[in-house]
VEXTIBA-929296 format. One line per 8 residues: number of its first residue (from 0); for each residue x, y, z of C-alpha. Coordinates in Angstrom, 3 decimals. Layout:
BEGIN
NUM	X,Y,Z  ...
END
This chain:
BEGIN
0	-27.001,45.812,-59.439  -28.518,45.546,-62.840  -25.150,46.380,-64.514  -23.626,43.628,-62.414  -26.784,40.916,-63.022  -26.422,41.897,-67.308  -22.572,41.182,-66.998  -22.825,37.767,-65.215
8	-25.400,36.940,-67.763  -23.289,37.662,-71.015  -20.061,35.573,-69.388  -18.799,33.328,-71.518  -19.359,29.664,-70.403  -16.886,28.055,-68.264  -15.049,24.377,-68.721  -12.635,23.548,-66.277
16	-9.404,21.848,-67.030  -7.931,19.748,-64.548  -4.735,17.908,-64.691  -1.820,16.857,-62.539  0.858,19.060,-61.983  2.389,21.238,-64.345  6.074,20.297,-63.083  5.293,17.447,-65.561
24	5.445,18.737,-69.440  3.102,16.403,-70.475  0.467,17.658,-68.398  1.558,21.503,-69.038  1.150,20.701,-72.766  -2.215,18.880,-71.814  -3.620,22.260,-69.841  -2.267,24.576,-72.383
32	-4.107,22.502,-75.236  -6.951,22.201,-73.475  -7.066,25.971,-72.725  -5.946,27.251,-75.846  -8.592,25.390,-78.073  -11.780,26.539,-75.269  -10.566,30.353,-75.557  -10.637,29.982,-79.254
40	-14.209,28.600,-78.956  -15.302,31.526,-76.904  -15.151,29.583,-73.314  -13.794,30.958,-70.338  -11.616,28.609,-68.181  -10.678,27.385,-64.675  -7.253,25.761,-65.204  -6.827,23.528,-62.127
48	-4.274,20.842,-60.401  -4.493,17.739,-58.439  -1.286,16.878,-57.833  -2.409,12.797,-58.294  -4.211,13.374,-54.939  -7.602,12.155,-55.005  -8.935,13.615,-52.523  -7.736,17.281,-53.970
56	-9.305,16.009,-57.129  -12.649,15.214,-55.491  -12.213,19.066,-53.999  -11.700,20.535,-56.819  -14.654,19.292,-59.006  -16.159,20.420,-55.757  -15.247,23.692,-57.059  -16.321,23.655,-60.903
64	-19.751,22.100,-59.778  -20.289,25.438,-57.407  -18.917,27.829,-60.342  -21.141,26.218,-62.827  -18.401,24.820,-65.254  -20.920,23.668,-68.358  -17.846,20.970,-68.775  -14.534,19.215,-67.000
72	-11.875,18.036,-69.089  -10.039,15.923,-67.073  -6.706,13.853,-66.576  -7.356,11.979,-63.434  -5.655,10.772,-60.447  -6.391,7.138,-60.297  -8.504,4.947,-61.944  -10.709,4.042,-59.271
80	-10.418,6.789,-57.054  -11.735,9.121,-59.534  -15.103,7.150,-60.579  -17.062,8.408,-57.635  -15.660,12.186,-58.110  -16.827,12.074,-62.245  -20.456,10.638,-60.991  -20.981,13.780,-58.775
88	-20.064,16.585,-61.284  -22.137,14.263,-63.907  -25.434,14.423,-61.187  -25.003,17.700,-60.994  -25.587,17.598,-64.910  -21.343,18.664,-65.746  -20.273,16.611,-68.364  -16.955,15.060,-67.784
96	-14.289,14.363,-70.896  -11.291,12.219,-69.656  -8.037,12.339,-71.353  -5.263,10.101,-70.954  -5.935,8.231,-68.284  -9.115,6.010,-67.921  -10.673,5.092,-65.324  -13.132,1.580,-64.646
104	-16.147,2.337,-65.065  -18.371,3.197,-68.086  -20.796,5.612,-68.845  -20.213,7.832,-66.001  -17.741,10.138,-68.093  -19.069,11.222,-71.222  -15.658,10.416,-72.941  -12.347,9.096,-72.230
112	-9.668,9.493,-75.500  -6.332,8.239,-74.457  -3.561,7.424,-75.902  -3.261,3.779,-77.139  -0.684,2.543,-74.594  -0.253,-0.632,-75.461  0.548,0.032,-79.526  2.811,2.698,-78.625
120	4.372,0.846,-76.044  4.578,-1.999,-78.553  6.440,0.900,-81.198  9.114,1.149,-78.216  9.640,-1.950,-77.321  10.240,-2.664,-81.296  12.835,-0.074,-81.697  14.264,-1.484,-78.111
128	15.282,-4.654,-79.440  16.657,-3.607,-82.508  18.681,-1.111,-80.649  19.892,-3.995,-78.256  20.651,-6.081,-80.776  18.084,-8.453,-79.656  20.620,-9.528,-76.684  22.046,-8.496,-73.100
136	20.842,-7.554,-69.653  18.241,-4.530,-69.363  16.159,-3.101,-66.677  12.831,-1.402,-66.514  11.334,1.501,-64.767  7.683,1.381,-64.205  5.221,4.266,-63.638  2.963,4.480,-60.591
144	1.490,1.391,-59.887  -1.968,3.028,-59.036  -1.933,4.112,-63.045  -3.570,1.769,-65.319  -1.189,3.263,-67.899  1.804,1.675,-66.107  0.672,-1.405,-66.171  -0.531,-1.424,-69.769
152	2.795,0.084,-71.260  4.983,-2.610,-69.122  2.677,-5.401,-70.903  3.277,-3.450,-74.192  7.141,-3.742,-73.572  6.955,-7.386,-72.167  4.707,-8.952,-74.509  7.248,-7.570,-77.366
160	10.788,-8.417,-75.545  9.554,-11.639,-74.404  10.118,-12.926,-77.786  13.775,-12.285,-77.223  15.289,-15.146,-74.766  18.826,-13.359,-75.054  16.986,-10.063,-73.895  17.423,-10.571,-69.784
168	15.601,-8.565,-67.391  18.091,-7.556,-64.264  15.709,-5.143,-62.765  12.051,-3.833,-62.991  11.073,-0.981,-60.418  8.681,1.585,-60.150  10.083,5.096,-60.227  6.912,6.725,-59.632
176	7.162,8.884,-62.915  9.554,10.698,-61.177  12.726,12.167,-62.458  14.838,12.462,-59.255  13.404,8.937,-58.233  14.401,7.357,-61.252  18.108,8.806,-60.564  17.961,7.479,-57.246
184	16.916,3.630,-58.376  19.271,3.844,-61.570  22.011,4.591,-59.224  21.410,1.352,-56.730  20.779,-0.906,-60.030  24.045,0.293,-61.787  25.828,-0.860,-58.520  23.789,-4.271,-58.128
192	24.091,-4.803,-61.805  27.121,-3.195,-63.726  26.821,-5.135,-67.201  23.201,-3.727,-68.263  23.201,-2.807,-71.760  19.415,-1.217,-71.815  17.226,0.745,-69.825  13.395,0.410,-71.139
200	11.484,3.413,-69.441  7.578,3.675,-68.905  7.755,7.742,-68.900  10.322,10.057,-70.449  10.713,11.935,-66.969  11.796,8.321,-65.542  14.183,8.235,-68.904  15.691,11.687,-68.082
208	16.693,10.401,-64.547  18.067,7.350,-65.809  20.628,8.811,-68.158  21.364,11.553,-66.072  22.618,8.630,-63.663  24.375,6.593,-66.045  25.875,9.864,-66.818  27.627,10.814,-63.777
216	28.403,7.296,-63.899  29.896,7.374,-67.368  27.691,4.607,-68.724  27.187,6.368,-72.177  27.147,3.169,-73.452  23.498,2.003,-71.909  20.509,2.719,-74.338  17.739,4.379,-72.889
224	14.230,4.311,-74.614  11.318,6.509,-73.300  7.244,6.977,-73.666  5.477,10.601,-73.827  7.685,12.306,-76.819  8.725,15.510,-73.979  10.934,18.238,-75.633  13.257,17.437,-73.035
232	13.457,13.731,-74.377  13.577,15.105,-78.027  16.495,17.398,-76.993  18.696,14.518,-75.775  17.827,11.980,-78.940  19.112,14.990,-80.992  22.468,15.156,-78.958  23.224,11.753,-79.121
240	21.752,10.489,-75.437  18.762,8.916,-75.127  18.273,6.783,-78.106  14.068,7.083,-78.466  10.842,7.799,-77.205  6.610,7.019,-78.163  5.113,10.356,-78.554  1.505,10.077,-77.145
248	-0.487,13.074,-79.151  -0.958,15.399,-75.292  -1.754,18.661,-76.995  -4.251,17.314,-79.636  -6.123,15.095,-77.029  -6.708,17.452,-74.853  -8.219,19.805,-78.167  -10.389,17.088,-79.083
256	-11.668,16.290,-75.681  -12.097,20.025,-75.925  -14.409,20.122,-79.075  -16.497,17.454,-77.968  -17.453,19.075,-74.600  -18.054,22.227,-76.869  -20.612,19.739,-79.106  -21.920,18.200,-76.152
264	-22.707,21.746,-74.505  -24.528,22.847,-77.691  -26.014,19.848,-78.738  -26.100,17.507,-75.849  -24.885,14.497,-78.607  -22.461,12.635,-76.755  -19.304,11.278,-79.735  -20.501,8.212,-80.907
272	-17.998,5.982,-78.681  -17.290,6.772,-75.115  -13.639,5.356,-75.104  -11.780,6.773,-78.296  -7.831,5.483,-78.409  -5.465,7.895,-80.344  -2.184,6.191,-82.230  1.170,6.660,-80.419
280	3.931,7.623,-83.036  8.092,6.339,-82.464  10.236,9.063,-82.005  14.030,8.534,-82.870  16.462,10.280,-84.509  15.192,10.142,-88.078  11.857,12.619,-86.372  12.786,13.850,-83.437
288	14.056,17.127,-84.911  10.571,17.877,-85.876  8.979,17.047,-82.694  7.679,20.644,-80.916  5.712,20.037,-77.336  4.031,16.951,-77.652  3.268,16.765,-81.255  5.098,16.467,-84.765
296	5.283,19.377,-87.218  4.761,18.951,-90.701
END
């Protein structure tokens, strides 16, 4: 017993990391920062997924509180659903860090660094026009609608293209994020509306979906822009397919979020603002060569 009692005492502190599901590379790249970076500072982790179920969320911080996790880094599963699960790990004294996603409320996380949505889905929107020429008929797939991030990148796209009068939406749906979803609603808009010259997509998994449809239609003549900067998205720039994408820093967030739980646990000094937005970079095919899971080599 006194072996046992000396070896729980010399663990190495534990963060959790929880995330949606790894299916998604963004969020793989998120958990494997995340990870990577609390090894290096001698943490032990509990790498966890919610699947964007709330209630799975709420059960799973659940689980860090009752194995003592000195921090949660977090990429939530709703903006409002996830306020009440942050406040119980914080009473229980667990410091949450929030990445990419926010949610609405203050001071209950101890930080949330996200990606600046709006510039980079300004940056997109940009190179969308020029692409298009500044004219013809597009379409728009939207994230989920329970994401803020949805909602601020469509803003980010409209509040640029707007300026465009010969720039007509045909079609704006939500695909979910989803890849197979977003083949699904391509398909039924390229049949309601055959003269589209543009797809403007809110995630790159909605973009892969959409050209993969106007593939098998043989629409390689539609330009498809995307938003995360996926290898998957970086792979099809470089052959000639999709025509761009925002990469939102995933890997490096998640590190950062990662080194401030690590100052937090040692110091208790909280970084001197709780909301901290990170620059989106455009991703076409002058970059995209150099562009390795969800961040840009030198």
């Amino acid at each position: 017993m006194t072996f046992g009692a000396a070896a729980a005492a010399s663990a190495a502190d534990l963060i959790a990391i929880i995330t949606p599901s790894h299916d998604n590379p963004f969020f793989k790249a998120e958990a494997e920062g995340a990870d990577a970076k609390a090894k290096a500072l001698g943490y032990e982790t509990l790498v966890l997924v919610h699947d964007d179920d709330a209630n799975k969320q709420s059960q799973l911080i659940d689980t860090a509180i009752a194995r003592g996790a000195k921090a949660i880094i977090l990429d939530n599963a709703g903006a409002d659903a996830t306020v009440a699960a942050v406040k119980k790990a914080k009473d229980a004294n667990i410091p949450s860090f929030l990445i990419d996603r926010e949610i609405n409320a203050s001071g209950v996380a101890v930080a949330q660094i996200v990606s600046n949505n709006y510039q980079g889905a300004q940056l997109g929107a940009q190179e969308f026009v020029k692409l298009m020429g500044e004219k013809g008929n597009y379409v728009e797939l939207v994230g989920k609608e329970s994401d803020t991030n949805a909602g601020i990148r469509s803003k980010g796209y409209h509040d640029v293209i707007g300026e465009y009068p010969d720039l007509k939406s045909v079609a704006k749906q939500s695909a979910n994020w989803s890849q197979p979803e977003a083949y699904s609603k391509m398909e039924s808009i390229l049949q309601a509306n055959p003269n589209i010259k543009g797809v403007i997509s809110g995630n790159d998994t909605m973009a892969m979906g959409a050209i993969a449809a106007l593939a098998a239609a043989n629409r390689k003549d539609v330009i498809v822009v995307g938003f995360d900067g996926s290898n998957d998205v970086r792979d099809s720039i470089v052959a000639g397919g999709i025509k761009a994408t925002v990469l939102q820093p995933a890997y490096l967030q998640a590190q950062v979020a990662v080194e401030q739980a690590d100052a937090y646990i040692k110091t208790k000094k909280a970084p001197a603002q709780e909301k901290q937005l990170m620059d989106c970079v455009l991703i076409n095919g002058a970059n995209a060569a150099k562009l390795e899971t969800f961040a840009l080599k030198k």
